[in-house]
N, C-alpha and C positions, 0 to 999 in steps of 0.2 A: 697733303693731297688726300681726299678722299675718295670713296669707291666711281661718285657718279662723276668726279671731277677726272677720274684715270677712262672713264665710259665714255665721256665728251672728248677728250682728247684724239683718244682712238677714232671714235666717229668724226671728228673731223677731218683726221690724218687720212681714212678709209672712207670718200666721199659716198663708192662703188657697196659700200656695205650697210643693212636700213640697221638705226638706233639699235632696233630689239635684238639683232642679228649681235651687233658689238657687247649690250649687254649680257645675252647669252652667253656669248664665250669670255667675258671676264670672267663670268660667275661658275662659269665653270672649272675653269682654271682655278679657281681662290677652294670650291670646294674638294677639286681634287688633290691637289695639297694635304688639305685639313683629310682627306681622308687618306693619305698615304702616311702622314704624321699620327694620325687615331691608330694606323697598324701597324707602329713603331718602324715605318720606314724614313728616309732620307730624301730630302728631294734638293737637288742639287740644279741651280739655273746659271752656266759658265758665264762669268766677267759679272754676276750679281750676285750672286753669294749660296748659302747654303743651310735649309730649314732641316733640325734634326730634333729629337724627344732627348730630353734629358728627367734623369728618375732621381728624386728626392728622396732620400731614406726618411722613416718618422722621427721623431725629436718629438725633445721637450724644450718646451720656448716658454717664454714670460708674458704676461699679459701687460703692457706699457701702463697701463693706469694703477692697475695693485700691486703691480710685483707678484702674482700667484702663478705659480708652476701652472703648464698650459700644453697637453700631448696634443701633440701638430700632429697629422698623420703622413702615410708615404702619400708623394703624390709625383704627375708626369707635368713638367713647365718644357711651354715650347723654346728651340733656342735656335738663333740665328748668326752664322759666320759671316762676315760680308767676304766677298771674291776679293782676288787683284787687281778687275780693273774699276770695282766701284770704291774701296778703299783709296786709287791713286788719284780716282777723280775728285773724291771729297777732299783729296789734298793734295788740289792743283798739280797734280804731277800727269796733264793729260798727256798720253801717248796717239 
């Protein structure tokens, strides 16, 4: 699914709400995330899971094509736990 396909869904579900109305607050929702994750915080959505910052130290990697030593730097990857009840759902154990 993608973002205008999550946008249409909603606006159909919410006939009471206009398109731009629904668009707005997806995007708002997606940016506030991304900016509570940019300030190293946690954002936790109950029975869907849980976006957190995980920190890379730097390394030395390899470059796949020559084999030549290659300093990777530190860097922040986003990361995601699924919940209980999205984890039970993906494996038919609905409650």
């Amino acid at each position: 699914m993608i973002r205008s396909e999550l946008i249409q869904i909603v606006a159909d579900e919410n006939p009471h709400l206009y398109q731009r109305d629904v668009e707005r607050i997806v995007n708002t929702l997606f940016e506030e995330i991304i900016e509570a994750m940019a300030n190293g915080d946690r954002v936790e959505l109950r029975g869907f899971g849980a976006f957190s910052v995980k920190h890379r130290d730097a390394r030395t990697g390899r470059n796949p094509r020559t084999g030549e030593a290659v300093d990777v730097e530190a860097k922040a990857v986003p990361f995601f736990k699924t919940g209980k009840l999205l984890r039970d759902r993906l494996n038919g154990n609905e409650s």
